[in-house]
C-alpha positions, 0 to 999 in steps of 0.5 A: 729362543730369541733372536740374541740367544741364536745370534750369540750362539752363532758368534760363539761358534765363529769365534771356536772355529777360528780360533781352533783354525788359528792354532792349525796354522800355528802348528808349524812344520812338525805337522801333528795329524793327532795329539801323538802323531807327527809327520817324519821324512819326506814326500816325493810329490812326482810319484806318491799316491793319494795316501801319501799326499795326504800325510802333507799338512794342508792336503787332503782327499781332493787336493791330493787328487788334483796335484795327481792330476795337474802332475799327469798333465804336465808330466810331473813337478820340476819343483815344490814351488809348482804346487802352487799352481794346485787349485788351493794350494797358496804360498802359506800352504807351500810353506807348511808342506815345503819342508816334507815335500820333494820331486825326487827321490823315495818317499819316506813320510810316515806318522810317528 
């Protein structure tokens, strides 16, 4: 193959995989972790486990791991907005989680 098959090819992929980051963030607070599943209920970032961190739009394994660990270190959140001070968690990932996320209360998350 060329240069230019291997360049466009290159410019293809980029281009799907913006385009399918795109229409991730588009999807807006009825976060759907499949083509049935939906988020429901709400999280208490205080007191949930990994998994359930998890369930949040934006977080996976190793955010779910750090908001455990900066909540031990400051024995808690006193608000959502704290979460920003998670490595990799910024104002427009608060504002995909915000609406699911607490400090209080029972966590009621689940996939529908």
């Amino acid at each position: 193959m060329n240069s230019n098959t291997n360049r466009g090819r290159a410019l293809v992929l980029a281009f799907v995989t913006t385009l399918i980051a795109t229409l991730a963030l588009v999807a807006g607070p009825s976060f759907a972790a499949g083509d049935s599943e939906r988020l429901t209920g709400t999280v208490n970032v205080n007191t949930a486990t990994a998994d359930q961190l998890q369930l949040l739009p934006g977080i996976g394994e190793s955010r779910a791991k750090a908001v455990i660990e900066m909540r031990k270190t400051r024995g808690g959140f006193k608000s959502v907005t704290e979460l920003t001070d998670v490595k990799g968690i910024g104002e427009a990932a608060l504002a995909k989680l915000r609406p699911f996320a607490r400090v209080e209360g029972k966590t009621t998350a689940r996939l529908d």
